[in-house]
N, C-alpha and C positions, 0 to 999 in steps of 0.2 A: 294054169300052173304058173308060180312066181319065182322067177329065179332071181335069188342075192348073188348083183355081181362080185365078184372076189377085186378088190383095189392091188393095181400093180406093183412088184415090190417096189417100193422108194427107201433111197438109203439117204440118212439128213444128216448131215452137220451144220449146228447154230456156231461159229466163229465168235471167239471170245472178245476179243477187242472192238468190232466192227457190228454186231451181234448181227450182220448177213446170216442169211440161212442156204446152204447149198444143198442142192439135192439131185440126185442120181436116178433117173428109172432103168433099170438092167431089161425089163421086158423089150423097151423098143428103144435104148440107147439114147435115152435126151437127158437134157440137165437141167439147170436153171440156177440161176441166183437172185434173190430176193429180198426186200427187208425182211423181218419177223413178222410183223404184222400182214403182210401177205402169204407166210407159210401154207397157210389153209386154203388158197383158191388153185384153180387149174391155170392161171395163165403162167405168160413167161417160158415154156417150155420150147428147148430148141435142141436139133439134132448134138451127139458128140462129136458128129463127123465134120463140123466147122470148127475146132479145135483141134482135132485127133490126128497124131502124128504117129509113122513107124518110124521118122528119119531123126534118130536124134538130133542132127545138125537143122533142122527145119523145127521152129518152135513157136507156132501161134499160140496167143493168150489171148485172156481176157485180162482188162485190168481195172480194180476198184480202189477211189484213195476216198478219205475222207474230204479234202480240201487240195487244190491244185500247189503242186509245189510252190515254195516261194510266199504261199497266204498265211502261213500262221508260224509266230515265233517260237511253238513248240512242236514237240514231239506229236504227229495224228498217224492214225492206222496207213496201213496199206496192204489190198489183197491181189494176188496174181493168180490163176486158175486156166490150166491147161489141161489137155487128155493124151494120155502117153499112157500105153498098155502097161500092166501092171508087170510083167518081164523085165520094163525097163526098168534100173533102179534112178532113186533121183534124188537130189539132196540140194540143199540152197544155203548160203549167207549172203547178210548183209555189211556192206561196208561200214565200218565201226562197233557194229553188234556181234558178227561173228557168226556159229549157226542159227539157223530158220527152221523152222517144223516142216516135214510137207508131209501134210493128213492128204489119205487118200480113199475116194470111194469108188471102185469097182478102177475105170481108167482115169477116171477126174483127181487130178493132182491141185491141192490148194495150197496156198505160200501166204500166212498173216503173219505180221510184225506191223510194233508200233516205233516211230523212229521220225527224225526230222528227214526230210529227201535223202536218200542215199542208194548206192550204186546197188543191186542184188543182183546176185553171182547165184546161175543154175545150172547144174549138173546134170545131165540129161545120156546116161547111160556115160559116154568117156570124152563126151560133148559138152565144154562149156558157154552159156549162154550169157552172156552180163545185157542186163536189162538198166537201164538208165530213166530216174526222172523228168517226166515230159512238162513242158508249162506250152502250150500254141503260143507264137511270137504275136497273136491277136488281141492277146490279154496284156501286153505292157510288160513293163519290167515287174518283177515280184517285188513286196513292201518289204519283204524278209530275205537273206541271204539262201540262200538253195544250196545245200551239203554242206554248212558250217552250222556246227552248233549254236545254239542258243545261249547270249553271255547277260550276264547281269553287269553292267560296267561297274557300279557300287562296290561289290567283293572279288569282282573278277571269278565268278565262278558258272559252272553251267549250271542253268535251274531248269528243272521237269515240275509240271504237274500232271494230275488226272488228268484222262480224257476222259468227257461229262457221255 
């Protein structure tokens, strides 16, 4: 007799600016974050319970940036991901940007913004948490300023491009 096994729920979100892919298994509580291009394999899986808070004032994360603050004179992604039951409410901004999205799947809360280094402020039920741009003092001074914008001295103005 051959039994088709039935695949666990997974719940995915692809992140628009970063194109990470995050994913939720509600059967036994784990997550992961991944490129795209590894969406489809089984690795990377790890409990929620190394995230997962009840205490709004206790808030571990995970965190993804494109490039270490201070390396690039423009604007690159940045993604924060923690687990706070779905009870709690949560909401974020970013210093100079204002509000932040937070997409959530089952307890996994996700925070993407594109932006030069800047402060982001999380609200975590009447709990706020300000999260600060990290560089390790191992890596040297940054080539680029860290929380000021990007100036064209030519027109004196701020210039944005694409992120590729």
């Amino acid at each position: 007799m051959t039994t088709n096994a039935i695949p666990p729920p997974v719940q995915t979100l692809t992140l628009a600016a970063s194109t990470l892919v995050v994913q939720y298994r509600s059967d036994c509580d784990f997550l992961r974050i991944v490129a795209a291009k590894d969406a489809d394999t089984e690795d990377d899986w790890g409990p929620v319970s190394t995230l997962l808070t009840t205490d709004p004032q206790s808030f571990p994360t995970e965190h993804r940036q494109q490039v270490w603050p201070g390396d690039s004179p423009d604007p690159t992604w940045w993604v924060v991901v923690a687990c706070v039951p779905q009870s709690i409410g949560m909401s974020a901004r970013a210093d100079g940007l204002g509000p932040v999205p937070v997409l959530r799947l089952g307890p996994v809360a996700v925070i993407e913004w594109v932006s030069i280094p800047t402060v982001l402020h999380v609200d975590v039920g009447d709990h706020t948490h300000t999260l600060s741009p990290f560089r390790p003092g191992s890596m040297g001074p940054p080539p680029h300023p860290v929380g000021s914008p990007p100036h064209d001295e030519r027109s004196n103005t701020v210039r944005f491009r694409p992120i590729d």
